[in-house]
Structures are given as structure tokens and as C-alpha cells.
C-alpha positions, 0 to 999 in steps of 0.5 A, a space after each residue: 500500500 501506498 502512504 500519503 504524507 500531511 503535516 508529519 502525520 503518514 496515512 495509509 492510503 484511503 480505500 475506494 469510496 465505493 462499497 456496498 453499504 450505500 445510504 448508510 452514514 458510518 464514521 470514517 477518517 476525513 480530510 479536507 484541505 483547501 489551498 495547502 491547509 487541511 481543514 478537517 483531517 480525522 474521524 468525521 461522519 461519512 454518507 455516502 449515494 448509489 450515484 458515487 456522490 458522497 458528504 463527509 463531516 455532515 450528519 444530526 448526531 456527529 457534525 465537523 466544523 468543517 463538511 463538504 459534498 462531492 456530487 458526481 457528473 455522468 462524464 466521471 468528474 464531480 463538484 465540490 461544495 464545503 461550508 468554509 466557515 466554521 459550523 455554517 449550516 450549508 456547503 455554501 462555497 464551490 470547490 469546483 469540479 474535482 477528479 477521483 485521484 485514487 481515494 481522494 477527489 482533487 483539483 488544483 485548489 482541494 482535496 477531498 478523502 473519505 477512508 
């Protein structure tokens, strides 16, 4: 297996976001990291869709500062969404169209990984 290495911390690389238990909410480890600062990075709840689109640090009962959403296009790409303040109630701020790179989506701006 390969490791990814953020701010001295090693972490095993994050497994497909593909799996059979779609719709059911489970905590995870999370990373968001917008320009260069990681923002969310360690367990946070994660809900995935059938579609492959996915929310991490959402959730009633386990709620992060920081949460995102990546919801996927037919041609593979997806959007990102993430709330960029602190404990705001909505995804209100777009990262732009992300690309699946391994586990993670990324474009030149974030990163997005749910394990």
C-alpha cells in the first residue's frame, strides 16, 4: 500500500469510496484541505449515494466544523461544495469540479478523502 504524507502525520492510503453499504452514514477518517491547509483531517461522519456522490463531516448526531459534498457528473468528474466557515449550516462555497485521484477527489485548489 501506498502512504500519503500531511503535516508529519503518514496515512495509509484511503480505500475506494465505493462499497456496498450505500445510504448508510458510518464514521470514517476525513480530510479536507483547501489551498495547502487541511481543514478537517480525522474521524468525521461519512454518507455516502448509489450515484458515487458522497458528504463527509455532515450528519444530526456527529457534525465537523468543517463538511463538504462531492456530487458526481455522468462524464466521471464531480463538484465540490464545503461550508468554509466554521459550523455554517450549508456547503455554501464551490470547490469546483474535482477528479477521483485514487481515494481522494482533487483539483488544483482541494482535496477531498473519505477512508
Amino acid at each position: 500500500m501506498s502512504k500519503w504524507s500531511l503535516g508529519g502525520i503518514a496515512l495509509l492510503t484511503f480505500f475506494t469510496l465505493v462499497s456496498p453499504s450505500f445510504g448508510k452514514d458510518r464514521i470514517v477518517t476525513c480530510l479536507i484541505e483547501v489551498k495547502n491547509h487541511v481543514y478537517l483531517l480525522g474521524p468525521c461522519n461519512f454518507s455516502p449515494d448509489e450515484d458515487g456522490s458522497f458528504s463527509i463531516g455532515t450528519g444530526d448526531t456527529r457534525r465537523s466544523d468543517y463538511f463538504a459534498y462531492v456530487n458526481k457528473n455522468e462524464d466521471g468528474t464531480a463538484e465540490a461544495f464545503w461550508n468554509e466557515e466554521p459550523q455554517a449550516s450549508h456547503a455554501h462555497t464551490s470547490l469546483g469540479t474535482v477528479k477521483q485521484d485514487g481515494p481522494c477527489w482533487v483539483n488544483e485548489h482541494a482535496k477531498i478523502c473519505a477512508k
